[in-house]
C-alpha positions in Angstrom: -195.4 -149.8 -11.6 -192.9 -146.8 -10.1 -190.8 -147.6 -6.9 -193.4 -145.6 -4.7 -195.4 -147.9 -5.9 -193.3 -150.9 -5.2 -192.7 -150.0 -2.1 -196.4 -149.3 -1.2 -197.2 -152.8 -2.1 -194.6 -154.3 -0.3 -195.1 -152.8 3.0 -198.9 -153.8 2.8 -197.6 -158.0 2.3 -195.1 -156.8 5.4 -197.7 -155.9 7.7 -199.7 -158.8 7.1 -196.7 -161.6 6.7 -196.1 -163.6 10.2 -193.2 -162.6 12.0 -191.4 -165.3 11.7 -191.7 -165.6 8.3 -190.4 -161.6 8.0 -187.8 -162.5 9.9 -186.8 -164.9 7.7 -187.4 -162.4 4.5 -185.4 -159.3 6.5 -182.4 -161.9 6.8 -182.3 -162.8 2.9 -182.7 -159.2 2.0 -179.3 -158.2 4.1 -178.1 -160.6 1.9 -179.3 -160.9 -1.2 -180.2 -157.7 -2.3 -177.4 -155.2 -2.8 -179.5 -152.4 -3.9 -181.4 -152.4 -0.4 -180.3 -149.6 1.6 -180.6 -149.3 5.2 -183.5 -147.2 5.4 -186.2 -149.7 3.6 -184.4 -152.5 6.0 -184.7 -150.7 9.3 -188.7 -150.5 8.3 -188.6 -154.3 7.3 -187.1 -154.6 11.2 -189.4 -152.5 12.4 -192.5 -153.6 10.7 -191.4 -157.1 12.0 -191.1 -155.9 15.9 -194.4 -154.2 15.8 -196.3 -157.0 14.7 -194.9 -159.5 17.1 -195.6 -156.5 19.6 -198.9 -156.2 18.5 -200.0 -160.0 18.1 -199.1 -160.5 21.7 -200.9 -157.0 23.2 -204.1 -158.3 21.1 -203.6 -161.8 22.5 -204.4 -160.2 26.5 -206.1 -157.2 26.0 -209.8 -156.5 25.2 -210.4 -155.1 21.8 -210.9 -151.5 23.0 -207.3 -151.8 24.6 -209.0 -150.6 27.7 -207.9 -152.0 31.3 -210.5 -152.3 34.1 -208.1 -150.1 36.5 -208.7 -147.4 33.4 -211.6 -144.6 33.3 -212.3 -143.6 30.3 -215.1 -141.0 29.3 -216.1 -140.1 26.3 -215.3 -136.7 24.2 -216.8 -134.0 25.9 -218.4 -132.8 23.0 -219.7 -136.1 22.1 -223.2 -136.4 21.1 -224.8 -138.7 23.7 -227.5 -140.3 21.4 -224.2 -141.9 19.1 -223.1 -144.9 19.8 -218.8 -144.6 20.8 -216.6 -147.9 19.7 -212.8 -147.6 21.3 -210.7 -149.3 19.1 -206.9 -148.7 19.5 -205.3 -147.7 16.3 -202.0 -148.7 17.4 -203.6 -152.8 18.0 -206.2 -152.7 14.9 -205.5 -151.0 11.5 -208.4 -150.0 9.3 -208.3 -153.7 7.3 -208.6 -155.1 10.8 -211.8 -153.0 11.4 -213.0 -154.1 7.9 -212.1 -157.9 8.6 -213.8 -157.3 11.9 -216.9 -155.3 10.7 -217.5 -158.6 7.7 -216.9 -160.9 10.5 -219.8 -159.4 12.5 -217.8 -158.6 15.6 -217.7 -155.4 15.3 -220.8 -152.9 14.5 -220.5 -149.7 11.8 -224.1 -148.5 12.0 -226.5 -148.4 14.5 -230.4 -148.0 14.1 -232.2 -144.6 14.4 -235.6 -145.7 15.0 -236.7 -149.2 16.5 -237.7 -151.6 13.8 -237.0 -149.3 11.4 -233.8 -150.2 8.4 -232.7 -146.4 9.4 -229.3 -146.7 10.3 -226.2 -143.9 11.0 -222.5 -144.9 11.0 -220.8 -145.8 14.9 -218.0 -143.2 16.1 -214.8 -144.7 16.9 -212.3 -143.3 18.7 -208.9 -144.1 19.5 -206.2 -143.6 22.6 -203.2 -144.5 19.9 -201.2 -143.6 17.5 -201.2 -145.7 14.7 -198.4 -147.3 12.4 -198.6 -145.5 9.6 -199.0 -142.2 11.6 -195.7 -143.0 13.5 -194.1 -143.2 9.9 -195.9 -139.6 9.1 -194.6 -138.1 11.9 -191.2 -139.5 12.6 -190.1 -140.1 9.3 -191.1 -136.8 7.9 -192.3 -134.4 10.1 -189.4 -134.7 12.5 -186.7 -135.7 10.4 -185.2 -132.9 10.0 -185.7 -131.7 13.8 -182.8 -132.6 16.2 -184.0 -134.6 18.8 -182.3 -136.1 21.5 -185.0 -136.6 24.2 -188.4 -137.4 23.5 -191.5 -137.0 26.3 -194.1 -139.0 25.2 -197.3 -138.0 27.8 -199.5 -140.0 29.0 -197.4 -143.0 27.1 -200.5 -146.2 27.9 -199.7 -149.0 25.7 -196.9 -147.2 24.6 -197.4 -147.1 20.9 -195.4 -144.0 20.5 -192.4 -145.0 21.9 -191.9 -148.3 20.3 -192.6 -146.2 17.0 -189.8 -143.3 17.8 -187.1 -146.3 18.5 -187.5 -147.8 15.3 -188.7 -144.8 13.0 -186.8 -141.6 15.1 -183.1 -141.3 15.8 -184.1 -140.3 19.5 -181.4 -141.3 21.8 -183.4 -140.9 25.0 -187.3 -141.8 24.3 -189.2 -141.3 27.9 -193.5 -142.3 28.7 -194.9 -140.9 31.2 -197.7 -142.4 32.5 -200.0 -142.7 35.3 -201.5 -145.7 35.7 -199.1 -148.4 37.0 -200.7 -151.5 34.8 -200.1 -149.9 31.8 -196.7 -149.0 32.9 -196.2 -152.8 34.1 -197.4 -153.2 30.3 -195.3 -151.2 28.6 -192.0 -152.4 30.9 -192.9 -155.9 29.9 -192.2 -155.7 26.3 -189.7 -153.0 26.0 -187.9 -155.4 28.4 -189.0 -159.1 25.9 -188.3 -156.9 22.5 -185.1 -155.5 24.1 -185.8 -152.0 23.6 -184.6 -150.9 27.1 -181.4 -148.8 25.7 -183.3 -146.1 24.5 -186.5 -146.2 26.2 -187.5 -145.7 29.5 -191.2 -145.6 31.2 -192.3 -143.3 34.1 -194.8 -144.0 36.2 -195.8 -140.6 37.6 -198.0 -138.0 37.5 -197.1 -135.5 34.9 -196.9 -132.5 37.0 -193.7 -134.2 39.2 -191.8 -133.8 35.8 -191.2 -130.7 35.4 -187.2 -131.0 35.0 -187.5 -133.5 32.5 -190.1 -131.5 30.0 -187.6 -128.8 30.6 -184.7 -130.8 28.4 -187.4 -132.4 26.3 -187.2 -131.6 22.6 -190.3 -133.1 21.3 -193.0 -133.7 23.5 -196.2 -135.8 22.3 -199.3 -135.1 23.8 -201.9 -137.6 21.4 -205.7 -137.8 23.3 -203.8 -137.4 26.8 -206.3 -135.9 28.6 -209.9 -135.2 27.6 -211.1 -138.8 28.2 -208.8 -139.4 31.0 -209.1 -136.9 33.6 -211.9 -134.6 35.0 -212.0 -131.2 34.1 -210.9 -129.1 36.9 -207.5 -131.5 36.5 -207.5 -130.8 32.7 -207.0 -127.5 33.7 -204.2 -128.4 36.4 -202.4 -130.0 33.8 -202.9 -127.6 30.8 -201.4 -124.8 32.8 -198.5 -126.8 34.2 -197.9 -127.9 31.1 -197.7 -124.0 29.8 -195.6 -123.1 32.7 -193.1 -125.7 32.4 -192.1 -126.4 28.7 -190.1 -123.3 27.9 -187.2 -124.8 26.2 -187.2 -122.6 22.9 -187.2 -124.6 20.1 -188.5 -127.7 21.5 -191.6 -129.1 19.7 -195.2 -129.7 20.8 -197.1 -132.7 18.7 -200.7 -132.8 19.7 -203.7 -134.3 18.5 -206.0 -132.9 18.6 -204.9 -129.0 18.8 -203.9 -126.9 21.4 -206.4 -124.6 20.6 -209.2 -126.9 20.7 -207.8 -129.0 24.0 -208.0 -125.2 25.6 -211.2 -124.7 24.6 -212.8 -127.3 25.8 -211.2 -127.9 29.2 -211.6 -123.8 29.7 -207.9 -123.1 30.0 -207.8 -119.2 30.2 -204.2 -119.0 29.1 -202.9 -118.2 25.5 -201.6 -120.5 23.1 -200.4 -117.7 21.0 -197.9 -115.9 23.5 -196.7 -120.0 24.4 -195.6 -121.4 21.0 -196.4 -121.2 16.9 -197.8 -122.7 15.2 -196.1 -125.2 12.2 -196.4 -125.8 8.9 -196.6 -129.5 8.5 -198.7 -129.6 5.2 -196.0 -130.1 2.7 -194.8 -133.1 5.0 -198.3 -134.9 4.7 -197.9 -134.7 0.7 -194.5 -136.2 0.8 -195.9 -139.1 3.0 -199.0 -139.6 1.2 -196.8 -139.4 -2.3 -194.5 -142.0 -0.4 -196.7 -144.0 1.1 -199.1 -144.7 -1.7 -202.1 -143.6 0.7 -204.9 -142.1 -1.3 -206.9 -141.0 2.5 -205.5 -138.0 4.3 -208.3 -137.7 6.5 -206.9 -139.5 9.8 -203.7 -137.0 9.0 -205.5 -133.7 9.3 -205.7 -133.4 13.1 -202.5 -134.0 13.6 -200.5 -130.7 14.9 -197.4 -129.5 16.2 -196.2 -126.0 17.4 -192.8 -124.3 18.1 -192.0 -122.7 22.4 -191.3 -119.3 21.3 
């Protein structure tokens, strides 16, 4: 077995130890293992946050992560005959949805005919980033990008901002987020797991922070919209958004593309005269190599583009 290797096997047990007992683990390591360096023991610290963070979110909140003060629609171009399953990708990993799936409480396929044994797989869908695509994208996509403030938009459980304080050198890490019981939420812990130094939650309307997307250097913009809001304030959004990050330099992370978001919520504007596009592809081999994770598919939407 090679260290990527290793270390692929070992942050599977670390996902799935208690926190306690990692706790424990993360203390003898500091310890007892000289060779450790600080890197491999900031992720043993971070995967031991998340899953306390995690554990209690999934202890209160349905298993779709959705609140009743929420409306959620589906995809626009969603296929109304297929069945939609939100699961938050942030909450659930794919072993959970496997556990979940053999436990019965949670349906893959659904049937095509009545009475019939012809079945078609369930879409899911989720509002979150999830672990491992926090490691993609901080720990290799941005690494080499200087960041001092980062706009997470449209922030909900906040996912991305507990994964930019442990996995991003960010020194200002900002959510923006409309709906004030998610940002009760998302106060609550950053407040419990003492995370409060670095990150800070808005609750506000996107288009009254102009100034601060201005001095942002990465902004995140993961499913913001398109389930969230009708169109005609899609389009609101869109073109504030276009009008107000200018900073040159500053990065856009989307998922899924600009190109398609503009598309489908008819933004006349162009995406080409706004930012570029960037390469990320040689990143996703180094994370896959890395991480020992043979599946790039849930990798391939991810974009992120350059203000010209």
């Amino acid at each position: 077995m090679n260290f990527e290797e290793i270390k692929s096997h070992f942050f599977r047990i670390a996902k799935e130890a208690a926190p306690s007992e990692l706790t424990k683990f993360v203390e003898w390591l500091k310890t007892s293992v000289e060779f450790c360096d600080d890197d491999h023991v900031q992720d043993i610290e971070a995967e031991r946050v998340l899953s306390a963070i995690v554990n209690e979110m999934k202890s209160f909140l349905p298993m779709n992560a959705v609140l009743p003060s929420e409306s959620v629609n589906p995809p626009q171009d969603k296929e109304p005959s297929v069945p939609l399953i939100h699961v938050d990708g942030f909450l659930y990993t794919d072993d959970d949805v496997d556990k979940l799936s053999d436990e019965g409480k949670l349906p893959r396929n659904y049937c095509l005919r009545c009475g019939s044994t012809e079945t078609s797989p369930i879409e899911f869908i989720s509002h979150s980033m999830s672990r491992d695509m926090m490691k993609y994208l901080f720990r290799h996509v941005l690494k080499e990008h200087e960041c001092q403030v980062l706009v997470d938009v449209g922030s909900r459980l906040g996912a991305v901002l507990y994964g930019a304080y442990f996995f991003s050198k960010a020194a200002k890490i900002c959510g923006i987020e409309i709906n004030s019981d998610l940002c009760m939420l998302q106060q609550q812990i950053i407040e419990k797991y003492a995370l409060t130094d670095r990150i800070t939650v808005i609750a506000s309307d996107v288009t009254t922070q102009a100034e601060l997307l201005r001095i942002a250097d990465v902004i995140v913009l993961h499913n913001a919209f398109e389930c969230f809001l009708p169109l005609p304030k899609q389009q609101e959004v869109w073109t504030f958004l276009y009008h107000a990050i200018r900073k040159r330099g500053s990065l856009l992370v989307t998922l899924p593309s600009l190109e398609e978001s503009f598309y489908k919520a008819q933004v006349p504007l162009d995406v080409n005269a706004w930012v570029s596009r960037v390469d990320i592809r040689p990143h996703l081999e180094a994370f896959l190599a890395d991480s020992g994770i043979s599946d790039e598919t849930d990798y391939l939407d991810l974009c992120v583009y350059q203000v010209s």
